[in-house]
PDB file of the backbone (N, CA, C, O) and the ligand in Angstrom, with CONECT records:
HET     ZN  A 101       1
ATOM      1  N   UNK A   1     107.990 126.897  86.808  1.00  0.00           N
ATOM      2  CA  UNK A   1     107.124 125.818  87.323  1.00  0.00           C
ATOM      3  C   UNK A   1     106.421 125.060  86.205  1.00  0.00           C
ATOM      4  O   UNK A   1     106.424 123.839  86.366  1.00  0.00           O
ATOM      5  N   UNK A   2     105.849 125.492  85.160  1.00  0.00           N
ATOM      6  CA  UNK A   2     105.738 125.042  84.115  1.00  0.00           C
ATOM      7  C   UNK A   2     106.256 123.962  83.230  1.00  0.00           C
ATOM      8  O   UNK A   2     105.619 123.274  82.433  1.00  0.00           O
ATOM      9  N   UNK A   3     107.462 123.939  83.500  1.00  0.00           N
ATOM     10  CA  UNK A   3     108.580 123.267  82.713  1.00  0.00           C
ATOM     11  C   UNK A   3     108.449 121.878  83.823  1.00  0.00           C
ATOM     12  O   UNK A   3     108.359 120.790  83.256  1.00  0.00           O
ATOM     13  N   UNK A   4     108.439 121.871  84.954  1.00  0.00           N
ATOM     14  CA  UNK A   4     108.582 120.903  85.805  1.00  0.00           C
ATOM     15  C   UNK A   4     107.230 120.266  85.876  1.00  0.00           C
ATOM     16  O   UNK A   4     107.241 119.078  86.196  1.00  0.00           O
ATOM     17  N   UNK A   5     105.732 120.978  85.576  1.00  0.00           N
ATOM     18  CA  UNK A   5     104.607 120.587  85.011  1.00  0.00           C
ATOM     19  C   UNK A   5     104.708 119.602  84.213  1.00  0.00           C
ATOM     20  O   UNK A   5     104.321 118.454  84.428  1.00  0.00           O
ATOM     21  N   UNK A   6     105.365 120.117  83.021  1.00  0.00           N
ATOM     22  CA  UNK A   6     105.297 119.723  81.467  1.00  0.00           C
ATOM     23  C   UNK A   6     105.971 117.855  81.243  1.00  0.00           C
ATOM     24  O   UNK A   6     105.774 116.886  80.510  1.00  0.00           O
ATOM     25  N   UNK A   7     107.068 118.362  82.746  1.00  0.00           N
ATOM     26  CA  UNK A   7     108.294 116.984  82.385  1.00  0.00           C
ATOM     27  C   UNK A   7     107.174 115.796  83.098  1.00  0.00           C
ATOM     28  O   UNK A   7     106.911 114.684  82.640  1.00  0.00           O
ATOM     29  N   UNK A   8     106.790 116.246  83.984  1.00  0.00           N
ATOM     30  CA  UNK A   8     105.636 115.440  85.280  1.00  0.00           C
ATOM     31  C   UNK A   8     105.076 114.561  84.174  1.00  0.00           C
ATOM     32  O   UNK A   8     105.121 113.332  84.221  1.00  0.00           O
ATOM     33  N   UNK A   9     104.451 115.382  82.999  1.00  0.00           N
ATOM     34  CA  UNK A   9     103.182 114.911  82.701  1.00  0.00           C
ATOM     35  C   UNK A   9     104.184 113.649  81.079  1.00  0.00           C
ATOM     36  O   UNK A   9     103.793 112.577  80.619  1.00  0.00           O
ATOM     37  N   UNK A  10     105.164 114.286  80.800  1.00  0.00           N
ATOM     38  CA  UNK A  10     105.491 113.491  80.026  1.00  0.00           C
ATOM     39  C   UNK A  10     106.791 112.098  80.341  1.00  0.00           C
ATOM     40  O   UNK A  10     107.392 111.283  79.641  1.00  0.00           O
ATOM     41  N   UNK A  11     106.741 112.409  81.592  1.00  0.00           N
ATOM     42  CA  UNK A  11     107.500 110.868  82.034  1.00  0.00           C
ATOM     43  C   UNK A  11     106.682 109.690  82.450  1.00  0.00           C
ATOM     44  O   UNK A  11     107.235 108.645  82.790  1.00  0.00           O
ATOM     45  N   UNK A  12     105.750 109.786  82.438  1.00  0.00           N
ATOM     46  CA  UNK A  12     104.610 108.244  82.074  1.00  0.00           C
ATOM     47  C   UNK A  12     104.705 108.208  80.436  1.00  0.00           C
ATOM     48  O   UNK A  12     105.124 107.092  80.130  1.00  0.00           O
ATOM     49  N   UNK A  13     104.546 108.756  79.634  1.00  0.00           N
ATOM     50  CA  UNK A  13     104.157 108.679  78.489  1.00  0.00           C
ATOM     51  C   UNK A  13     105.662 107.813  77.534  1.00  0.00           C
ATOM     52  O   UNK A  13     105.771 106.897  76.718  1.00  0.00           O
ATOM     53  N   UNK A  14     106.650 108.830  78.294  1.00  0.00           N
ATOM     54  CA  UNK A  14     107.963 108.437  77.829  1.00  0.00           C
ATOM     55  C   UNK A  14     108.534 106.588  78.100  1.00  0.00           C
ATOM     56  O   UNK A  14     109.241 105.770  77.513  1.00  0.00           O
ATOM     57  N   UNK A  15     107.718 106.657  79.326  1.00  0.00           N
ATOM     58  CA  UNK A  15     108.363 105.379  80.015  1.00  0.00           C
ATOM     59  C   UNK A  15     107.620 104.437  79.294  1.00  0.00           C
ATOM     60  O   UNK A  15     108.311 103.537  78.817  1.00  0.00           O
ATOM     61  N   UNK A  16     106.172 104.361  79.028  1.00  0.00           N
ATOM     62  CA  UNK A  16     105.287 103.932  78.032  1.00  0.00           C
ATOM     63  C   UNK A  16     106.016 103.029  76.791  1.00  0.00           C
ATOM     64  O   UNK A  16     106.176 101.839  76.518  1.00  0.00           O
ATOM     65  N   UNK A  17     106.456 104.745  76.044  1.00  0.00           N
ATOM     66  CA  UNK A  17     107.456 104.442  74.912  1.00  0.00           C
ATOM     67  C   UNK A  17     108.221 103.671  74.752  1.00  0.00           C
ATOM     68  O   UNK A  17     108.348 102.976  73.744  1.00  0.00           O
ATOM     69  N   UNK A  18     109.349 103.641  76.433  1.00  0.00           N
ATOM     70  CA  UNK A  18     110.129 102.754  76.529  1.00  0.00           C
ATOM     71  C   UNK A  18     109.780 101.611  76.464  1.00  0.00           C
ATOM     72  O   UNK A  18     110.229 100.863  75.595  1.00  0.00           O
ATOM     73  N   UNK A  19     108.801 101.176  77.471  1.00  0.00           N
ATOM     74  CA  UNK A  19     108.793  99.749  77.388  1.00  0.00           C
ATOM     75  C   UNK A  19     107.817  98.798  76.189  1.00  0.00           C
ATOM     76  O   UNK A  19     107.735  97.583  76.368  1.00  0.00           O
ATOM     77  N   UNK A  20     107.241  99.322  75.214  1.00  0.00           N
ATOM     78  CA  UNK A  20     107.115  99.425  73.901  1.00  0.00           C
ATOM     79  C   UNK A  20     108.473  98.934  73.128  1.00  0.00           C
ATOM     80  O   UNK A  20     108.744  98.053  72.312  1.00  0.00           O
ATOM     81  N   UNK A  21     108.902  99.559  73.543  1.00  0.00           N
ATOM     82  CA  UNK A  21     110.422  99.505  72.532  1.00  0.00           C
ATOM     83  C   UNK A  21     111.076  98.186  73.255  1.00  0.00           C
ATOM     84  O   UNK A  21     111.737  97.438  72.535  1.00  0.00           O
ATOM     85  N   UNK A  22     110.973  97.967  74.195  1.00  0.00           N
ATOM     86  CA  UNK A  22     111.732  97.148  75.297  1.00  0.00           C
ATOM     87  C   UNK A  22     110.875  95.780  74.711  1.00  0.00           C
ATOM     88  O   UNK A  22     111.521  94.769  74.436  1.00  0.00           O
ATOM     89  N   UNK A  23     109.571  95.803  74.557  1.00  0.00           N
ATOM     90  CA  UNK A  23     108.652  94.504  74.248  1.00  0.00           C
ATOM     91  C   UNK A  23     108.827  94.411  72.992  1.00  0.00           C
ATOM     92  O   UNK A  23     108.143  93.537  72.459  1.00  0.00           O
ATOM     93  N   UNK A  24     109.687  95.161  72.141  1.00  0.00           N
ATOM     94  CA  UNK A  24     109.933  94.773  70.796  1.00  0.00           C
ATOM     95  C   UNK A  24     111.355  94.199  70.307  1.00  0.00           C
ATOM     96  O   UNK A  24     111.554  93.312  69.477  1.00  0.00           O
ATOM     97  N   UNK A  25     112.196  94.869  70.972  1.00  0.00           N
ATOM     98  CA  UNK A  25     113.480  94.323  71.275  1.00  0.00           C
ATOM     99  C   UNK A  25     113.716  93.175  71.995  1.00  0.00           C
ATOM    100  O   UNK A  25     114.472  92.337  71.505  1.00  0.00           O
ATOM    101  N   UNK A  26     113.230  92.991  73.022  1.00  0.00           N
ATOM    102  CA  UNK A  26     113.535  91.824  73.987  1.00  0.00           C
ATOM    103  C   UNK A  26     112.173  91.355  74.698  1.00  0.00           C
ATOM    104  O   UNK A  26     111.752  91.736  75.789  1.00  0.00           O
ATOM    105  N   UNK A  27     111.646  90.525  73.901  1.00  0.00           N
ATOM    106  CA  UNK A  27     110.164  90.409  73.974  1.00  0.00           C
ATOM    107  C   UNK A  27     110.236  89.313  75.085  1.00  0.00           C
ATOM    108  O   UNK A  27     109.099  89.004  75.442  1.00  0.00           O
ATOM    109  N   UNK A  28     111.419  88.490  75.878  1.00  0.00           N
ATOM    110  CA  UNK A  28     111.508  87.869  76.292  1.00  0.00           C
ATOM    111  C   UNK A  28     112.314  88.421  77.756  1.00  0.00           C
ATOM    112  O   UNK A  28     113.204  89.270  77.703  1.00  0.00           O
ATOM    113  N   UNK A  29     111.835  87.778  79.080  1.00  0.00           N
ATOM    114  CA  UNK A  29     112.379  88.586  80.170  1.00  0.00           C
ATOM    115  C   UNK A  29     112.657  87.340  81.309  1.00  0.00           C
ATOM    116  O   UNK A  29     112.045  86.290  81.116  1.00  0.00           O
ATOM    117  N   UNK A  30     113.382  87.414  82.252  1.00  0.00           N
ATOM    118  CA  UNK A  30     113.982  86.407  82.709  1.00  0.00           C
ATOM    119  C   UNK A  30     112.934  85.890  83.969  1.00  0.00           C
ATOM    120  O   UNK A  30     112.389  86.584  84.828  1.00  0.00           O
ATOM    121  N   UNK A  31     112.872  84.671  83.792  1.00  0.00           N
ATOM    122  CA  UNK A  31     111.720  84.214  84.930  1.00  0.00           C
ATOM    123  C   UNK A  31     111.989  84.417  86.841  1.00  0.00           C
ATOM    124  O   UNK A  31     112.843  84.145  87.684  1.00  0.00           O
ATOM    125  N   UNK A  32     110.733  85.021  86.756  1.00  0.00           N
ATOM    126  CA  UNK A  32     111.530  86.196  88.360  1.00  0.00           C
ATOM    127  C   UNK A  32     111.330  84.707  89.318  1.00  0.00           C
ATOM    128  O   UNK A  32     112.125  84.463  90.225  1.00  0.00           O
ATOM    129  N   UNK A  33     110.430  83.977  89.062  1.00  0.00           N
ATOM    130  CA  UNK A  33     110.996  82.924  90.067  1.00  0.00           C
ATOM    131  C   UNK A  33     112.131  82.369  90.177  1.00  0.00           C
ATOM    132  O   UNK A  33     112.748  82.356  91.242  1.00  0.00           O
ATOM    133  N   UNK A  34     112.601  81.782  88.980  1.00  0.00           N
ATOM    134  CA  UNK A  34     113.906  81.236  89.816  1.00  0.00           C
ATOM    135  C   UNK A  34     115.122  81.582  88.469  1.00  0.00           C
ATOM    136  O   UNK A  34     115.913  80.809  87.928  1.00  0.00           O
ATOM    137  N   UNK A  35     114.879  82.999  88.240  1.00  0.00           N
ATOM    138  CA  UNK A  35     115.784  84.031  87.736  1.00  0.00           C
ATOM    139  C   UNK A  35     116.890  83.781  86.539  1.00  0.00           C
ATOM    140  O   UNK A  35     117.880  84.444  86.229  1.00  0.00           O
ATOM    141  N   UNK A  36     116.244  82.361  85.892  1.00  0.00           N
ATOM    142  CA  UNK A  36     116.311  82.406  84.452  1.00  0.00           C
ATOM    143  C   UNK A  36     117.366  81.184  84.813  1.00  0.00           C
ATOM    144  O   UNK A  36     118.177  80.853  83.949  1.00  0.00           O
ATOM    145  N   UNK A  37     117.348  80.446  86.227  1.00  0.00           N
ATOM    146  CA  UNK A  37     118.129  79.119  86.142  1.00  0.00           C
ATOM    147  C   UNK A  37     117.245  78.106  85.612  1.00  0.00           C
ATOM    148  O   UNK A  37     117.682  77.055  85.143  1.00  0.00           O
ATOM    149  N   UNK A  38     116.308  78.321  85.658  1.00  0.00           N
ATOM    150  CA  UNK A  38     115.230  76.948  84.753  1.00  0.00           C
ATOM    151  C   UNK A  38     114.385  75.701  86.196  1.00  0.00           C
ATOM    152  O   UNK A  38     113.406  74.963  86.307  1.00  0.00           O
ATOM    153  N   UNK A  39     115.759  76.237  87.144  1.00  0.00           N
ATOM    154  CA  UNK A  39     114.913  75.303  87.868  1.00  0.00           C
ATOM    155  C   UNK A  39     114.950  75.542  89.753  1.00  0.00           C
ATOM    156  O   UNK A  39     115.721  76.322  90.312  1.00  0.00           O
ATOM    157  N   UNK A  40     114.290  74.977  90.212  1.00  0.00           N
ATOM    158  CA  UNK A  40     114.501  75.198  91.866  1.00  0.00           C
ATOM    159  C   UNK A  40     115.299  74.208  92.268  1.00  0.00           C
ATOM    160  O   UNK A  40     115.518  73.195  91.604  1.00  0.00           O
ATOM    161  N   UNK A  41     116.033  74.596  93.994  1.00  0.00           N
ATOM    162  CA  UNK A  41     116.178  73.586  94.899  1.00  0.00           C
ATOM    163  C   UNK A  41     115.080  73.295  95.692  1.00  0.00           C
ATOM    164  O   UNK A  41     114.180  74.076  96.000  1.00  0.00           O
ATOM    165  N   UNK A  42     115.183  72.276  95.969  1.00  0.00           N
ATOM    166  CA  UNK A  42     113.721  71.500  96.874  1.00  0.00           C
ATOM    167  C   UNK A  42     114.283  71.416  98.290  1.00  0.00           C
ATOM    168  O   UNK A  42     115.406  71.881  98.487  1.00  0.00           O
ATOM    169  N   UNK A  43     113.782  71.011  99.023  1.00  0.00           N
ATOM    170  CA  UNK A  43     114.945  71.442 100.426  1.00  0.00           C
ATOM    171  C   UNK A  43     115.321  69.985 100.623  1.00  0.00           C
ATOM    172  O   UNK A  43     115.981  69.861 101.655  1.00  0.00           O
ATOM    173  N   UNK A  44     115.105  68.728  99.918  1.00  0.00           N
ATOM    174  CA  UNK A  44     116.235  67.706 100.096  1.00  0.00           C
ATOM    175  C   UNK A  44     117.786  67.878  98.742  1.00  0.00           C
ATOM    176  O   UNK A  44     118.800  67.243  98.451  1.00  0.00           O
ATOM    177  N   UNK A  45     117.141  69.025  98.339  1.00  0.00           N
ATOM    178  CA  UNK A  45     118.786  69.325  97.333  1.00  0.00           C
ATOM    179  C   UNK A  45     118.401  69.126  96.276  1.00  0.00           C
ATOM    180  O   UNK A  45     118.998  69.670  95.347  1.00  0.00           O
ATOM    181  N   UNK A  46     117.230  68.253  95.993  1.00  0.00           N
ATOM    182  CA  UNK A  46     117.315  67.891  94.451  1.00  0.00           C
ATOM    183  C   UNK A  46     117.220  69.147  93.700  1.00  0.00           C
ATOM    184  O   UNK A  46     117.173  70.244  94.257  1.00  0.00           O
ATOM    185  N   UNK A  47     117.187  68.953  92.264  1.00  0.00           N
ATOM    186  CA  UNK A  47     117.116  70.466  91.300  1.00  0.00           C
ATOM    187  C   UNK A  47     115.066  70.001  90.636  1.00  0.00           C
ATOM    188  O   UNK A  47     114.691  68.857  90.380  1.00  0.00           O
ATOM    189  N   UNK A  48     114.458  70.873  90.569  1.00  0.00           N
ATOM    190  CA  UNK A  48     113.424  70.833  89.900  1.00  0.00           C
ATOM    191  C   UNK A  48     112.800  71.721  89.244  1.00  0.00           C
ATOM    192  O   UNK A  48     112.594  72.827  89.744  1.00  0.00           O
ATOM    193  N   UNK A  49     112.340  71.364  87.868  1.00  0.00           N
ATOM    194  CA  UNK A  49     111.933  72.409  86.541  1.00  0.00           C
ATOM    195  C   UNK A  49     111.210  73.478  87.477  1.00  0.00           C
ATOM    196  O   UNK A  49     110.364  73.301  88.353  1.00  0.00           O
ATOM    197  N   UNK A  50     111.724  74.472  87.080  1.00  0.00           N
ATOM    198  CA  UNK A  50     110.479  75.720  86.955  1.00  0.00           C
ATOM    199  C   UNK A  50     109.328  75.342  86.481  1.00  0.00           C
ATOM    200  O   UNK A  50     109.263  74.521  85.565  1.00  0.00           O
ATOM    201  N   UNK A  51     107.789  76.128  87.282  1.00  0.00           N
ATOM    202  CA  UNK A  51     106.927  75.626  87.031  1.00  0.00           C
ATOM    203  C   UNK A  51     106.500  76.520  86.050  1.00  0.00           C
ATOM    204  O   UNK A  51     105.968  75.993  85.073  1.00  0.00           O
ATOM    205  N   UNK A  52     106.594  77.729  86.053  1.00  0.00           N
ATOM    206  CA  UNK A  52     106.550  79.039  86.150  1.00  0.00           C
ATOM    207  C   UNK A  52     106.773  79.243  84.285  1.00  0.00           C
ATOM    208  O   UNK A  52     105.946  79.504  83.410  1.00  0.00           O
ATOM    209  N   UNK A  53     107.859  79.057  84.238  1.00  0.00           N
ATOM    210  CA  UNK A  53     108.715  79.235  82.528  1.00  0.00           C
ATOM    211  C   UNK A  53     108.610  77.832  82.041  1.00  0.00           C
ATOM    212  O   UNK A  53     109.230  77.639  80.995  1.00  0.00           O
ATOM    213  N   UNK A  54     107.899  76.664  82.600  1.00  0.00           N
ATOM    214  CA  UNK A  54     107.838  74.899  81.987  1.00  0.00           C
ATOM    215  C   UNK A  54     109.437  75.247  81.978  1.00  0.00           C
ATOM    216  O   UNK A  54     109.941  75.223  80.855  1.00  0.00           O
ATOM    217  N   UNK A  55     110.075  75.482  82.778  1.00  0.00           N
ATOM    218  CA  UNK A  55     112.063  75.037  82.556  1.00  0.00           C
ATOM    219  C   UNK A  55     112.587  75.830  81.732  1.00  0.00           C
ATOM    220  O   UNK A  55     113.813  75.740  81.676  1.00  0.00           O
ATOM    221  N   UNK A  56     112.046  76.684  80.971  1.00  0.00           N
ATOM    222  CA  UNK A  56     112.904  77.811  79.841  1.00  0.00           C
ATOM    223  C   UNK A  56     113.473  78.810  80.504  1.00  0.00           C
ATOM    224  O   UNK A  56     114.206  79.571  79.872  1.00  0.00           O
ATOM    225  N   UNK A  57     113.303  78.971  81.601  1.00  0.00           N
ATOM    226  CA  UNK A  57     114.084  80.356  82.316  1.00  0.00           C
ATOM    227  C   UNK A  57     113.730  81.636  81.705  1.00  0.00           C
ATOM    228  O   UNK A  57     114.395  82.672  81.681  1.00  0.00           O
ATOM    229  N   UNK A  58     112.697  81.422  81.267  1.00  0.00           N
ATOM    230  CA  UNK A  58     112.558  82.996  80.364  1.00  0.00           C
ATOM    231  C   UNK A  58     110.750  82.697  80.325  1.00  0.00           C
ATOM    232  O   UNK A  58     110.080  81.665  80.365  1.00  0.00           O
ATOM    233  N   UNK A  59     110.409  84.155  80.227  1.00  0.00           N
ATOM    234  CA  UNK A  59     108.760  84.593  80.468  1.00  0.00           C
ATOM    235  C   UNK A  59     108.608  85.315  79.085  1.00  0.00           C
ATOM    236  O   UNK A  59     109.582  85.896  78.605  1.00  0.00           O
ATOM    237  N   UNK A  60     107.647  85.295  78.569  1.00  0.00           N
ATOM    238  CA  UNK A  60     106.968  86.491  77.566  1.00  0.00           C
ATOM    239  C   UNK A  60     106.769  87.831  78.523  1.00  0.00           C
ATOM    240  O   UNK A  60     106.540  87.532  79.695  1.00  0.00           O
ATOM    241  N   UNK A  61     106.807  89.016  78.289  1.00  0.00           N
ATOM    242  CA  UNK A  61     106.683  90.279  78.747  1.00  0.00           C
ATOM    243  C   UNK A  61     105.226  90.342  78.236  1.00  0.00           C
ATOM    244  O   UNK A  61     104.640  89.948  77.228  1.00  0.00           O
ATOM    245  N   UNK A  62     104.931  90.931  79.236  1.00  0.00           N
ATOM    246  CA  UNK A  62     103.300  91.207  79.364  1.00  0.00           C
ATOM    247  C   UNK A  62     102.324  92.216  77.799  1.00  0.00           C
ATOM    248  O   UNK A  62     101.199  92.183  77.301  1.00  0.00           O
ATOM    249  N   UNK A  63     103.629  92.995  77.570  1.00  0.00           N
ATOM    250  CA  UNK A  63     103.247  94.033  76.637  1.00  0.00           C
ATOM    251  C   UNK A  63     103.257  92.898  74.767  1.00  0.00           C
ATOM    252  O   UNK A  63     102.782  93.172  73.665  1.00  0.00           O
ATOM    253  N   UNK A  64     104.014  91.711  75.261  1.00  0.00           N
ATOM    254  CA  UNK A  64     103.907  90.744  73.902  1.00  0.00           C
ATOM    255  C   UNK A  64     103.323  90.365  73.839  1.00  0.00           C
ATOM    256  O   UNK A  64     102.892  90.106  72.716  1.00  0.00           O
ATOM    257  N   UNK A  65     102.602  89.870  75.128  1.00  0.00           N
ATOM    258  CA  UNK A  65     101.532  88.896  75.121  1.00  0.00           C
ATOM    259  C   UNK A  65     100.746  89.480  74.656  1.00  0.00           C
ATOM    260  O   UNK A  65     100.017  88.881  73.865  1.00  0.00           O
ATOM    261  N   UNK A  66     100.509  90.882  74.902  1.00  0.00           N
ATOM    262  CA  UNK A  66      99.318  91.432  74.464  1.00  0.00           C
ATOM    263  C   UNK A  66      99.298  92.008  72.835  1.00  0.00           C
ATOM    264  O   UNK A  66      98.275  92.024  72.150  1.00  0.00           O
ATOM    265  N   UNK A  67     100.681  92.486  72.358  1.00  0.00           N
ATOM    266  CA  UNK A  67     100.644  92.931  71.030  1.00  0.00           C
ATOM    267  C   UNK A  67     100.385  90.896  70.406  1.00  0.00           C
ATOM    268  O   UNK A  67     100.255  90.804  69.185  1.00  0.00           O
ATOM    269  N   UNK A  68     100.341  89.823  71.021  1.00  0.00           N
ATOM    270  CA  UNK A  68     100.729  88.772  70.032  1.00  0.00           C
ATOM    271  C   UNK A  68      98.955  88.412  70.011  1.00  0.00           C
ATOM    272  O   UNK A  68      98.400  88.050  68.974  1.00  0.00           O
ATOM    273  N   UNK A  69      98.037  88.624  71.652  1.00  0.00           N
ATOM    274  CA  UNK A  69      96.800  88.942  71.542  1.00  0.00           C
ATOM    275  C   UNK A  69      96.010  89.441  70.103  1.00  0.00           C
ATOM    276  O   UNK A  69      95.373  88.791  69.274  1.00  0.00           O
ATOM    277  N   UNK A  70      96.316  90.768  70.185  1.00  0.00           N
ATOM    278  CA  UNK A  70      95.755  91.394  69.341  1.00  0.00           C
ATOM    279  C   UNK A  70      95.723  91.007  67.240  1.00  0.00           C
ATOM    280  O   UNK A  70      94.940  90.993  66.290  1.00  0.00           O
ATOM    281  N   UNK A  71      97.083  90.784  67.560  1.00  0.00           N
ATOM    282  CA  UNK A  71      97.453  90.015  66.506  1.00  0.00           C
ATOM    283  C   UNK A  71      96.759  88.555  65.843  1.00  0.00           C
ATOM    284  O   UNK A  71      96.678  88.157  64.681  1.00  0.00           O
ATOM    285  N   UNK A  72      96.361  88.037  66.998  1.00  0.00           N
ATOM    286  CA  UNK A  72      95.541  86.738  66.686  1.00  0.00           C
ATOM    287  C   UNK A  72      94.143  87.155  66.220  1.00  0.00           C
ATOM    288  O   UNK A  72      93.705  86.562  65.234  1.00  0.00           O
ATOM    289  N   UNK A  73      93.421  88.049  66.768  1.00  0.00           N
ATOM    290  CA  UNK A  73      92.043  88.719  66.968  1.00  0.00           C
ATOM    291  C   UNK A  73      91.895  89.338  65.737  1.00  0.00           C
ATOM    292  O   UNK A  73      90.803  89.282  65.172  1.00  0.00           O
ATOM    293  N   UNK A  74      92.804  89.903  65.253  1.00  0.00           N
ATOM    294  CA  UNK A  74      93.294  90.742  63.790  1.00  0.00           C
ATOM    295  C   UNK A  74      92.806  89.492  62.378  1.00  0.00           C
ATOM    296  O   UNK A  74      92.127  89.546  61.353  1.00  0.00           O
ATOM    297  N   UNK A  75      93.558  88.538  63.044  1.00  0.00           N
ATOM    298  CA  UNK A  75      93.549  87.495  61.938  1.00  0.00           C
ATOM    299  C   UNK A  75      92.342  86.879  62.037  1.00  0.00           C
ATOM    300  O   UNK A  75      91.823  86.490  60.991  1.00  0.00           O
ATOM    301  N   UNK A  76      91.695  86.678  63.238  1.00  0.00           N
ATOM    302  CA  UNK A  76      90.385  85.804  63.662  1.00  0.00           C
ATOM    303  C   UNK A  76      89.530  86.527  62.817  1.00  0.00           C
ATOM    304  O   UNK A  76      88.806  85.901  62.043  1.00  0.00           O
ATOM    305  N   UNK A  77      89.501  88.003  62.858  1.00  0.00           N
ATOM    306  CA  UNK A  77      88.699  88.579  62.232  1.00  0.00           C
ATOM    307  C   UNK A  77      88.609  88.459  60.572  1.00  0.00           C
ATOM    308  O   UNK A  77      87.646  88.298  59.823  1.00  0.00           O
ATOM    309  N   UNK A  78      89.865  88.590  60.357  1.00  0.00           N
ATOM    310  CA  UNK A  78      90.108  88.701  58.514  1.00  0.00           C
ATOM    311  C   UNK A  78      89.293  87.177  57.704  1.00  0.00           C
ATOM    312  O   UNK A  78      88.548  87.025  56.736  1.00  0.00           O
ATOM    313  N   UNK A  79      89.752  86.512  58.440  1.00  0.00           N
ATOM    314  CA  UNK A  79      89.224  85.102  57.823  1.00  0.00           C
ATOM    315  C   UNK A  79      87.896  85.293  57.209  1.00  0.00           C
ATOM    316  O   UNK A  79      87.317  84.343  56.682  1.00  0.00           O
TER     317      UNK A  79
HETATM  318 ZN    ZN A 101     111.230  79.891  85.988  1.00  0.00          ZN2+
END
């Protein structure tokens, strides 16, 4: 029972890790609105920009925003 304790407590920590690694590798993630096409249909057909990504089809991941945060604050400070 122990062992199944032990795994409990270290699969948040692990997944953590992962997505760490995931915000360093692919700091960029596909815009869940309209899933990295850049833009919507309107219901007369036309195509229109994502509002969401300004039309890039792609989002910053939350964990960049925040390592790119800290990073600014780092420098704000040094000055
Ligand atoms: Zn979008």
């Amino acid at each position: 029972m122990t062992t199944i304790a032990l795994l409990a407590s270290l699969l948040p920590l692990s997944y953590a890790a992962w997505y760490l690694i995931l915000c360093v590798v692919s700091p960029w993630g596909r815009c869940r609105r309209c899933h990295g096409r850049r833009y919507h249909r309107t219901a007369i057909g036309t195509r229109r920009d994502c509002r969401r990504c300004d039309g890039t089809g792609r989002r910053a991941r939350i964990g960049r925003r925040l390592a790119e945060y800290i990073r600014a604050e780092y420098r704000a400070g040094n000055r």
